[in-house]
C-alpha positions in Angstrom: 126.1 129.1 116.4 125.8 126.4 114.1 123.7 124.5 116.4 121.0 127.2 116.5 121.3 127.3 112.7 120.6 123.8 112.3 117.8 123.5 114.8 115.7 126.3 112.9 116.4 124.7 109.7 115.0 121.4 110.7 112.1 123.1 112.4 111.2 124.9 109.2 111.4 122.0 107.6 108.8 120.7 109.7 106.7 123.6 109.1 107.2 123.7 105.0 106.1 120.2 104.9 103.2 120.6 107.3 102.0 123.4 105.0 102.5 121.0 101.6 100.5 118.4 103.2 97.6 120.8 104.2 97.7 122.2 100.3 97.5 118.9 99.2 94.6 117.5 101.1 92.5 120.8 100.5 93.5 120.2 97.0 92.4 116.9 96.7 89.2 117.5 99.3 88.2 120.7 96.9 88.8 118.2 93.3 86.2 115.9 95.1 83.7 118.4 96.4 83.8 119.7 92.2 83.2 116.4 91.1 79.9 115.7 93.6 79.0 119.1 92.9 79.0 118.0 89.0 77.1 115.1 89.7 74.7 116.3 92.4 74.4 120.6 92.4 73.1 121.2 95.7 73.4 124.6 98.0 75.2 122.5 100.6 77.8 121.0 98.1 78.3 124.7 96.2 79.1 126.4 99.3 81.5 123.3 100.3 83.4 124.1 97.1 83.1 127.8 97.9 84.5 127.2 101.5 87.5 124.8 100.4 87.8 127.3 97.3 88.8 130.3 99.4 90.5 128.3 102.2 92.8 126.8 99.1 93.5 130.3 97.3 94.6 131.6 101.2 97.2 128.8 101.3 98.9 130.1 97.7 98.5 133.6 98.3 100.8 132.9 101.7 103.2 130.6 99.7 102.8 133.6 97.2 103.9 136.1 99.6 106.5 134.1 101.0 108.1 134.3 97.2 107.6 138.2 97.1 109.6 138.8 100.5 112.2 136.3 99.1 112.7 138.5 95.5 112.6 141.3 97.7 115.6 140.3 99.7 117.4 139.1 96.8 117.1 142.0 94.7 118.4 143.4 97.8 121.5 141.9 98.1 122.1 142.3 94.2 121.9 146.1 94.9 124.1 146.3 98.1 126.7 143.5 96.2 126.7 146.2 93.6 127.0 149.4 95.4 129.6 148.3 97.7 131.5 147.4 94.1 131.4 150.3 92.5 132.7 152.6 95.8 136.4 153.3 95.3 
């Protein structure tokens, strides 16, 4: 049992990181398309911002929800922890 605990820990570790690394680099790709798109406004560099704009707010909105489901569960727990307290 502890094996298959530890094996999908490490793998969402994996994962976690895998998603950290892709917010960063469509963080840091989007800060440079702003900057060209200061220095030069074309079409083709506005809708590059766009494009890395909306890909970047779908990555936080799913690290967002991930943090919703997590209060969710915790709140919970609270409420069953309490509940099975309070019954005689």
């Amino acid at each position: 049992m502890y094996h298959i605990r530890q094996t999908t820990i490490k793998y969402l570790k994996q994962i976690a990181k895998a998603r950290r690394q892709r917010i960063n680099s469509v963080e840091i790709k989007l800060k440079d398309a702003e900057v060209c798109c200061g220095a030069n406004p074309s079409d083709a560099s506005k809708s590059e911002v766009m494009i890395l704009r909306t890909e970047y707010e779908k990555l936080i909105d799913c690290k967002t929800k991930g943090a919703i489901v997590r209060s969710r569960v915790t709140l919970y727990e609270n409420a069953k922890k309490k509940k099975h307290q309070t019954l005689p």
